[in-house]
TIPA-54349 format. One record per atom (N, C-alpha, C, O, CB): atom name; residue in three letters; residue number from 1; z, y, x. Coordinates in nm, 4 decimals. Glycine has a CB too. Layout:
ATOM	CA	ala	NUM	Z	Y	X
...
//
This chain:
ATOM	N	unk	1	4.0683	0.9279	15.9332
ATOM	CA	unk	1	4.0346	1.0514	15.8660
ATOM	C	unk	1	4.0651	1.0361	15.7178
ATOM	O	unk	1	4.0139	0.9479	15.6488
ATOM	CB	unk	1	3.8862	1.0886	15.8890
ATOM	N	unk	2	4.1750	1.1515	15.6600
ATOM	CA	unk	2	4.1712	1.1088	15.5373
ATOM	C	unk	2	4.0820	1.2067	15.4230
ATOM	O	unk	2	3.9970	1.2915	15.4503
ATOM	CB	unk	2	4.3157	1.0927	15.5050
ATOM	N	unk	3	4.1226	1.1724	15.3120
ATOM	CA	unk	3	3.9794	1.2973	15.2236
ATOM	C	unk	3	4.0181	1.4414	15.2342
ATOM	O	unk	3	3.9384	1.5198	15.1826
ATOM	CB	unk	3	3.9592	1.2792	15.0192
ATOM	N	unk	4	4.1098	1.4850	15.2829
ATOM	CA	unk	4	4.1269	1.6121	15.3126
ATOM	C	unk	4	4.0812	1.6550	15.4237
ATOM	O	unk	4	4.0553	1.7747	15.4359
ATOM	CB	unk	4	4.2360	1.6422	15.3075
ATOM	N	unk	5	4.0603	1.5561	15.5380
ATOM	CA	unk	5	4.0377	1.6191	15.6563
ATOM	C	unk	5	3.8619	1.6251	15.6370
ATOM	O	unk	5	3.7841	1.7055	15.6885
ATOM	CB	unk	5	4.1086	1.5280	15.7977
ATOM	N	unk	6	3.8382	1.5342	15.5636
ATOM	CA	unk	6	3.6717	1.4872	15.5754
ATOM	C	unk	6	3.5829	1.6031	15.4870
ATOM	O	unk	6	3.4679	1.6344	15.5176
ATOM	CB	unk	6	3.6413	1.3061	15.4932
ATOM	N	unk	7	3.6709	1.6708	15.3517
ATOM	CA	unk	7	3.6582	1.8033	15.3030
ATOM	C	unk	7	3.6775	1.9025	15.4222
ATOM	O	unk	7	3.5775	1.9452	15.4799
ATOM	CB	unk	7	3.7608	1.8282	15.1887
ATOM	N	unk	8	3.7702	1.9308	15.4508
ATOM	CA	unk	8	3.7614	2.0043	15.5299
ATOM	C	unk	8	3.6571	2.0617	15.6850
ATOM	O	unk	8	3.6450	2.1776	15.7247
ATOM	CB	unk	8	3.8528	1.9749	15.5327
ATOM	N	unk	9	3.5936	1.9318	15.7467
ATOM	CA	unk	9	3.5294	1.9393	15.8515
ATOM	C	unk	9	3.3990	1.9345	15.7652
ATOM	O	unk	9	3.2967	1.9612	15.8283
ATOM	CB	unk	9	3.5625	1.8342	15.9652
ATOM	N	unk	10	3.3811	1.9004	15.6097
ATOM	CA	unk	10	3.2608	1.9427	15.5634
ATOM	C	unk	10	3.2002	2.0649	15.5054
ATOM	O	unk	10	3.0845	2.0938	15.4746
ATOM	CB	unk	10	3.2438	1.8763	15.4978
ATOM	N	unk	11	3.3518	2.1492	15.4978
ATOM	CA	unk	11	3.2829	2.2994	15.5012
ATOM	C	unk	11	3.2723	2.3336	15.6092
ATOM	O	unk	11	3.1727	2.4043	15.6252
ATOM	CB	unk	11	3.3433	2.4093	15.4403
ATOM	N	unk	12	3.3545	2.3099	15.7332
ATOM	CA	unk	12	3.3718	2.3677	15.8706
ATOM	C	unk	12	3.2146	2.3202	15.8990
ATOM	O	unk	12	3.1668	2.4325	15.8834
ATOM	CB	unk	12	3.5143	2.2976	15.9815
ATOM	N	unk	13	3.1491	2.2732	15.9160
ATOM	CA	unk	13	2.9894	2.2214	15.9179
ATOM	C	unk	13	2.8890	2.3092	15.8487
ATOM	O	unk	13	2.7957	2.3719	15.8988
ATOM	CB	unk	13	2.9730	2.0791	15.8444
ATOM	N	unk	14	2.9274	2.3008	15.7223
ATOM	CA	unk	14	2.8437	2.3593	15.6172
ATOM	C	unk	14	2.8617	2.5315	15.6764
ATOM	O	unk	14	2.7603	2.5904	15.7138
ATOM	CB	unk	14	2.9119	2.3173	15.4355
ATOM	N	unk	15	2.9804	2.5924	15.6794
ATOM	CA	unk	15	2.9776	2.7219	15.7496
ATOM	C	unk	15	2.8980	2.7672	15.8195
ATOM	O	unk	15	2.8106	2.8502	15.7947
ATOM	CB	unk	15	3.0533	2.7394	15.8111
ATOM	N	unk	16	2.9420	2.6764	15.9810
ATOM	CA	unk	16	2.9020	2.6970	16.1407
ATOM	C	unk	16	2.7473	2.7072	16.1437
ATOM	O	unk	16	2.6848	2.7776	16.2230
ATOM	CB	unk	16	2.9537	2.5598	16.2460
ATOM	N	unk	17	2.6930	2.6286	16.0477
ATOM	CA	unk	17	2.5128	2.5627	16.0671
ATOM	C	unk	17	2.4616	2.6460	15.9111
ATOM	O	unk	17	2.3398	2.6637	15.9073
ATOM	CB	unk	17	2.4886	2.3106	16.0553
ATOM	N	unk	18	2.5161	2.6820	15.8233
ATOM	CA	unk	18	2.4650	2.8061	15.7363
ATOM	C	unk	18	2.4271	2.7003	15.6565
ATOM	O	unk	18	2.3504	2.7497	15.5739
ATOM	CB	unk	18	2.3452	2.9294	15.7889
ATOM	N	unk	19	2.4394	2.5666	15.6323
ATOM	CA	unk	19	2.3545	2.5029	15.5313
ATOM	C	unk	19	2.4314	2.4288	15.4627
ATOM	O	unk	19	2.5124	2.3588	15.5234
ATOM	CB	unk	19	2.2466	2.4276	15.5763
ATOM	N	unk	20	2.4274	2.4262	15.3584
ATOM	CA	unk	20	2.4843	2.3616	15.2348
ATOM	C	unk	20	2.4985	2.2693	15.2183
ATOM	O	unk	20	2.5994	2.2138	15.1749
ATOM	CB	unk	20	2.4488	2.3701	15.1482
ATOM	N	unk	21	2.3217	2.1926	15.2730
ATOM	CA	unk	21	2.3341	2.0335	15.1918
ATOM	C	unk	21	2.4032	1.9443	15.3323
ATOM	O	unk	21	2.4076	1.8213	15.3353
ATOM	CB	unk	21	2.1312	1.9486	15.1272
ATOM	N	unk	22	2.4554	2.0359	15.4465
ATOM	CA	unk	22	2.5416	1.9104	15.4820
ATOM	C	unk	22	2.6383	1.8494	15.4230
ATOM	O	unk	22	2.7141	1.9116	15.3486
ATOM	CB	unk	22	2.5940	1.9218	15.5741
ATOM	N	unk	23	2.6503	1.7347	15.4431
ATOM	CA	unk	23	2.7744	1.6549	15.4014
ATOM	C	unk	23	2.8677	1.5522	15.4650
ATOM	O	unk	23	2.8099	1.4511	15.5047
ATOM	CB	unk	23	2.7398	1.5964	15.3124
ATOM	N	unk	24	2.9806	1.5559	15.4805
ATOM	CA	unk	24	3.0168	1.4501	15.5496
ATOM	C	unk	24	3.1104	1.3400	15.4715
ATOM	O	unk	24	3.1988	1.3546	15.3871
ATOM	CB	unk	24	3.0793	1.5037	15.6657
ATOM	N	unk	25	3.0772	1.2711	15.5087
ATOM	CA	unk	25	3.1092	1.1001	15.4048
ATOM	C	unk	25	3.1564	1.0568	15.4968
ATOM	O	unk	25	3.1077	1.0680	15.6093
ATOM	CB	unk	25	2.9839	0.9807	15.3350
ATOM	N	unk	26	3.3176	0.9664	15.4558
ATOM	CA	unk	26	3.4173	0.8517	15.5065
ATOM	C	unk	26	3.3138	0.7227	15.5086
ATOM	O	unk	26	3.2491	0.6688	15.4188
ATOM	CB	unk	26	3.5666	0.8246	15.3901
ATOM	N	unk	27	3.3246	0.7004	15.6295
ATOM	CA	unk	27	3.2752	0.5412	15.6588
ATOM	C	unk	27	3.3441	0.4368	15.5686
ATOM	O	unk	27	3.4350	0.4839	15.5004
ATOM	CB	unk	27	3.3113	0.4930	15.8181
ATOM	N	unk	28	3.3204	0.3054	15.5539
ATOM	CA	unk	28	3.3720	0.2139	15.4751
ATOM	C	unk	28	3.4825	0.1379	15.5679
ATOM	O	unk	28	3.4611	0.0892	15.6790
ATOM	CB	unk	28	3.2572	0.1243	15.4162
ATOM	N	unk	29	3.5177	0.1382	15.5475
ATOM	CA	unk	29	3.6239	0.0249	15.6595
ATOM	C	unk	29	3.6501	0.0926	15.7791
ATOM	O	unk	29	3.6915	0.0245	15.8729
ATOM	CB	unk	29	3.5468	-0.1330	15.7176
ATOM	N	unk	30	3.6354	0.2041	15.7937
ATOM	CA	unk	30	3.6938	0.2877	15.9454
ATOM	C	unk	30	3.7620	0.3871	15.8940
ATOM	O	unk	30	3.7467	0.4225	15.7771
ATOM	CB	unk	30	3.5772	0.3592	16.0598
ATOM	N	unk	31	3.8565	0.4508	15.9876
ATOM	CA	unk	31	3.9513	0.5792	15.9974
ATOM	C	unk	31	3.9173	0.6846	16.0653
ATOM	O	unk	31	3.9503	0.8014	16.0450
ATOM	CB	unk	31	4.0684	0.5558	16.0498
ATOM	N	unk	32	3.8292	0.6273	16.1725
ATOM	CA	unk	32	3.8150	0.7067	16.2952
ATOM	C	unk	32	3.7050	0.8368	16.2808
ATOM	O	unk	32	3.7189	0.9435	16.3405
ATOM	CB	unk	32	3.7667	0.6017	16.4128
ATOM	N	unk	33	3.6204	0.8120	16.2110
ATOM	CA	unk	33	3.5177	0.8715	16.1771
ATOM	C	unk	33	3.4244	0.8565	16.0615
ATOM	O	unk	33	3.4080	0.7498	16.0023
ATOM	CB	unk	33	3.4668	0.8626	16.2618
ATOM	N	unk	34	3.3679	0.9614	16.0339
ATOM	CA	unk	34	3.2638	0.9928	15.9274
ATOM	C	unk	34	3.1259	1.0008	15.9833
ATOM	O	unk	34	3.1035	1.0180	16.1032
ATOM	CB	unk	34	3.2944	1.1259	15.8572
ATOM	N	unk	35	3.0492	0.9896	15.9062
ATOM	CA	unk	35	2.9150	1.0162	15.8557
ATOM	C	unk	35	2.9071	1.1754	15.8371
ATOM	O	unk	35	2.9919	1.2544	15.7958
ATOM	CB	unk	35	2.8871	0.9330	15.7139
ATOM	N	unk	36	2.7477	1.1989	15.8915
ATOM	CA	unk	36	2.7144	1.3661	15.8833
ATOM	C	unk	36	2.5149	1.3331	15.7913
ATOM	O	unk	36	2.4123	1.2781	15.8313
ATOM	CB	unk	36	2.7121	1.4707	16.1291
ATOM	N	unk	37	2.5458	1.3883	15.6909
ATOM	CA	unk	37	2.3604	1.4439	15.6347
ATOM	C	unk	37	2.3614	1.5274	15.6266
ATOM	O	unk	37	2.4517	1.6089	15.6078
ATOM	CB	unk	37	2.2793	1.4212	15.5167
ATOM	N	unk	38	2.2188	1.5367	15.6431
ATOM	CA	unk	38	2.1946	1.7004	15.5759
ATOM	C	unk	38	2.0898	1.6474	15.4494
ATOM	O	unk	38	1.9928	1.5821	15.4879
ATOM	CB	unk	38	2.0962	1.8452	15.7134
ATOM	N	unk	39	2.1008	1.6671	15.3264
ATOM	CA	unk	39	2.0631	1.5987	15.2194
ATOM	C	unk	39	2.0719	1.4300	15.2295
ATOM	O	unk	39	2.1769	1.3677	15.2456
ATOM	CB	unk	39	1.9277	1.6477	15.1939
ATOM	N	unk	40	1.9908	1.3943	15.2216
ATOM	CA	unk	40	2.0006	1.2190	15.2178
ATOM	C	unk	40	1.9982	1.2232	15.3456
ATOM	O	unk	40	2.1030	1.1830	15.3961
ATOM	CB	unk	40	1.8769	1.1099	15.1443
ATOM	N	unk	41	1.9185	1.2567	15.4181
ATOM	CA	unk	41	1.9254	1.1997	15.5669
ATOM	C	unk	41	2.0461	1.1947	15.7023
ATOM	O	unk	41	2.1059	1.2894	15.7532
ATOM	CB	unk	41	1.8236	1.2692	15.6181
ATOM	N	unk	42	2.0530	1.0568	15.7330
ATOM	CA	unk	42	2.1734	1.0958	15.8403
ATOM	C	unk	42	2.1000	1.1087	15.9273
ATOM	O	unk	42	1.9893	1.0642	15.9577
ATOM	CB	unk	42	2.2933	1.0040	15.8799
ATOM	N	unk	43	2.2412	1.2411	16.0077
ATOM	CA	unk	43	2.1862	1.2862	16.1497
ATOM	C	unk	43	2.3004	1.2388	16.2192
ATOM	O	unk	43	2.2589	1.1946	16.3264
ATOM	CB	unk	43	2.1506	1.4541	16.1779
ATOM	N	unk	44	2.4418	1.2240	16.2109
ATOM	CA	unk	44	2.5146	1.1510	16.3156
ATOM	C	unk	44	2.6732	1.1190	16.2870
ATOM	O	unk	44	2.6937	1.0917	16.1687
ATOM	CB	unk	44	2.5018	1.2358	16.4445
ATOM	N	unk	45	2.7672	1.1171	16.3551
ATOM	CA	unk	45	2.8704	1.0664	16.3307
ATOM	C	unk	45	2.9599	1.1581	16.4246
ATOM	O	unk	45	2.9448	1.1897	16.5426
ATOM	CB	unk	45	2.8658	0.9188	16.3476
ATOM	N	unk	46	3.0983	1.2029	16.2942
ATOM	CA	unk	46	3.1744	1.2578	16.3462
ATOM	C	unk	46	3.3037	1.1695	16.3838
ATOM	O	unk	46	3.3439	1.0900	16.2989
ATOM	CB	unk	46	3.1866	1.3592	16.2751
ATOM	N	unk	47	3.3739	1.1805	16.5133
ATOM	CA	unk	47	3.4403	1.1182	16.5372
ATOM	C	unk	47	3.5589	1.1683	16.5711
ATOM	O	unk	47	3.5549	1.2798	16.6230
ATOM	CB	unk	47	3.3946	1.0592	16.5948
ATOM	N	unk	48	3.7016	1.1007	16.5518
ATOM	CA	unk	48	3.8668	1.1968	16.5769
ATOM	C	unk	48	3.8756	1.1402	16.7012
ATOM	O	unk	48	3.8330	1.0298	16.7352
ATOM	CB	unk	48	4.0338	1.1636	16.4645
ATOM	N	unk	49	3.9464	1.2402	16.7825
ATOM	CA	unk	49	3.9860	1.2468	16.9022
ATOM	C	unk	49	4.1356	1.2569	16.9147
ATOM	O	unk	49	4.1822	1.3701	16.9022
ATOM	CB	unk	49	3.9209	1.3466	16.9600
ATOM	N	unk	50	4.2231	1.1523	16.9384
ATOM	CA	unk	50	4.4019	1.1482	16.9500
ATOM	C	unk	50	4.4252	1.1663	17.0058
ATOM	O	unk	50	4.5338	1.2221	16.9903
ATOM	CB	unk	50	4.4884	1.0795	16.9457
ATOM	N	unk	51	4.3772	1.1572	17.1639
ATOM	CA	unk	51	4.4032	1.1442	17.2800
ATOM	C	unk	51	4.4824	1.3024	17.2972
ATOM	O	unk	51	4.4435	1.4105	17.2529
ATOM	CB	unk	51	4.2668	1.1022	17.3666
ATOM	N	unk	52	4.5987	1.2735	17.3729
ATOM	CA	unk	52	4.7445	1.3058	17.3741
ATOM	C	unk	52	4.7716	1.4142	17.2823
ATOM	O	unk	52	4.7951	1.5245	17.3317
ATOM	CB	unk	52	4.7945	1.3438	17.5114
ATOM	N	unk	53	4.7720	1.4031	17.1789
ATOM	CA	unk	53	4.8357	1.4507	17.0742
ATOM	C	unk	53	4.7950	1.5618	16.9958
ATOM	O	unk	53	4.8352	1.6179	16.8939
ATOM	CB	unk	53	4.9399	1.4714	17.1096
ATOM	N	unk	54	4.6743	1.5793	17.1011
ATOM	CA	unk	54	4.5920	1.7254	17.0238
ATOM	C	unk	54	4.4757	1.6842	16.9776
ATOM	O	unk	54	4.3812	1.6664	17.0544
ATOM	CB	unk	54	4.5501	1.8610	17.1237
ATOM	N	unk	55	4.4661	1.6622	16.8388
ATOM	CA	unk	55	4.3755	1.6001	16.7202
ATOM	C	unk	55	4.2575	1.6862	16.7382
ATOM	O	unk	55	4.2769	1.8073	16.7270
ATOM	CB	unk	55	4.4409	1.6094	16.5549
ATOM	N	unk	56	4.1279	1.6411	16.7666
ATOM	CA	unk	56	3.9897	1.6915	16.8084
ATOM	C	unk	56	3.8885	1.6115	16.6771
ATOM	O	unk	56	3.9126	1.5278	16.5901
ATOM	CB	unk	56	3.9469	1.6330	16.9974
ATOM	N	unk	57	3.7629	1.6923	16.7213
ATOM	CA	unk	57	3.6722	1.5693	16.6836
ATOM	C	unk	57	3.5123	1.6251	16.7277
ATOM	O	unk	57	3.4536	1.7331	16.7335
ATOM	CB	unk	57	3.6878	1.5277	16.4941
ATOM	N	unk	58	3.4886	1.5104	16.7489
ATOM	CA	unk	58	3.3635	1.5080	16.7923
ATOM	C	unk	58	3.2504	1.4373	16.7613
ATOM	O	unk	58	3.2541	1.3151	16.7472
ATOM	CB	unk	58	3.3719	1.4937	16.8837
ATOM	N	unk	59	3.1070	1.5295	16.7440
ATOM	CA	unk	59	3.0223	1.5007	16.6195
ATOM	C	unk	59	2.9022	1.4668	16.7643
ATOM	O	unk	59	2.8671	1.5244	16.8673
ATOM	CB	unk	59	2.9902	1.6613	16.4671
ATOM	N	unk	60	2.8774	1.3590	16.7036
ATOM	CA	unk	60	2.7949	1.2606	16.7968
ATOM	C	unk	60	2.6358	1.2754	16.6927
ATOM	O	unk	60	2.6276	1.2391	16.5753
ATOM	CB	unk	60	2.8857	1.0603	16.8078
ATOM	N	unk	61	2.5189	1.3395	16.7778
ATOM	CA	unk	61	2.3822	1.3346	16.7221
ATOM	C	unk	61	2.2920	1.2572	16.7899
ATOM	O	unk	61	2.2441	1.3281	16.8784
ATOM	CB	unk	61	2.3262	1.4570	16.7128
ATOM	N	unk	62	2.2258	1.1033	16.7940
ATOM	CA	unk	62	2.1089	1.0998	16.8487
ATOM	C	unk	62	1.9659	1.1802	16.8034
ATOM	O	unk	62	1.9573	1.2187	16.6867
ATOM	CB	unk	62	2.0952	0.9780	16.8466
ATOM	N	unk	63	1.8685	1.2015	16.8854
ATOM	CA	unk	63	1.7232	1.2409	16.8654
ATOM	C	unk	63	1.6778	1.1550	16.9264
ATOM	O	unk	63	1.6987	1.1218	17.0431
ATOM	CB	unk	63	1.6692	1.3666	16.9043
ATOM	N	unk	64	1.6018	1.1065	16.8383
ATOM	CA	unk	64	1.4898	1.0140	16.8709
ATOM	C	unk	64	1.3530	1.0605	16.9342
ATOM	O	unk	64	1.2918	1.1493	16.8747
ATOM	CB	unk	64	1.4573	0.9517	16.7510
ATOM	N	unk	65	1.2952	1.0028	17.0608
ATOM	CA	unk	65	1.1532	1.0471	17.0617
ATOM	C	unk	65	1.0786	1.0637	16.9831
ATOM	O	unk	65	1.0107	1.1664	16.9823
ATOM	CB	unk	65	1.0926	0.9979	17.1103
ATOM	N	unk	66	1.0638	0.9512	16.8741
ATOM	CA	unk	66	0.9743	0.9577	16.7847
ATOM	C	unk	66	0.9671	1.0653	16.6986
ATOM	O	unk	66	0.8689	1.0983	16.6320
ATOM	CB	unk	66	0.9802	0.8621	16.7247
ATOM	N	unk	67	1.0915	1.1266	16.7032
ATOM	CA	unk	67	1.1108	1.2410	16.5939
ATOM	C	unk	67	1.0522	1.3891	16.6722
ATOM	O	unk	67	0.9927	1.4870	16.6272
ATOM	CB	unk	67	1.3000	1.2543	16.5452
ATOM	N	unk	68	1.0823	1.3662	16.7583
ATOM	CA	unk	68	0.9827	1.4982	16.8271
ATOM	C	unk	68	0.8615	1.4986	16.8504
ATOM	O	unk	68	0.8112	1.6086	16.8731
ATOM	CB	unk	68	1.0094	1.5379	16.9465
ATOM	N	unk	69	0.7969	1.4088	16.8522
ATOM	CA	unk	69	0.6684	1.3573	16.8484
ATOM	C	unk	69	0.5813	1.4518	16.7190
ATOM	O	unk	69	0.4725	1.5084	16.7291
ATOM	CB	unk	69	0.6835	1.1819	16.8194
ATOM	N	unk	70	0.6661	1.4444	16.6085
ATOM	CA	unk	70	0.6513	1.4771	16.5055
ATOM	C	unk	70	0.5536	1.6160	16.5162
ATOM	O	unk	70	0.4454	1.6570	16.4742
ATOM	CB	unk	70	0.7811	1.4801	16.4480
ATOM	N	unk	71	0.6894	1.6685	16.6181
ATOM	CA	unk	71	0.6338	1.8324	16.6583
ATOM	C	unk	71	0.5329	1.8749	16.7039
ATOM	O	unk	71	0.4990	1.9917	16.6846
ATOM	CB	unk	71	0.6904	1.8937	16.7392
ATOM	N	unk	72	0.4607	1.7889	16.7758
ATOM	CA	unk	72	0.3093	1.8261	16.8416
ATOM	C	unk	72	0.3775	1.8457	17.0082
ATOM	O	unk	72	0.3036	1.8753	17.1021
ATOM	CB	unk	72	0.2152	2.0098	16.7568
//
């Protein structure tokens, strides 16, 4: 992923979900994928898809139990 694409899928984010403080950040030493917050906090990892020639990507979220817990 280079900084154009990683701008780019960070407004395509910021659009789709209405919120601003997402952001998506280039990993250190990878190509394949970025980092997703919404302010400081990460929620997951977006990842490029090559497979046969039609460039995808796909944004990977865990939820934790503990975090729903939260909810009552």
């Amino acid at each position: 992923m280079d900084v154009q694409e990683v701008r780019k899928l960070d407004a395509y984010l910021k659009r789709v979900f209405g919120n601003p403080k997402i952001r998506v950040v280039p990993r250190p030493k990878k190509d394949d994928s970025a980092e997703v917050y919404i302010g400081e906090e990460f929620v997951g990892v977006l990842f490029v898809d090559d497979e046969d020639d039609d460039r995808s990507f796909q944004f990977q979220m865990a939820i934790l139990e503990e975090d729903l817990a939260d909810l009552g």
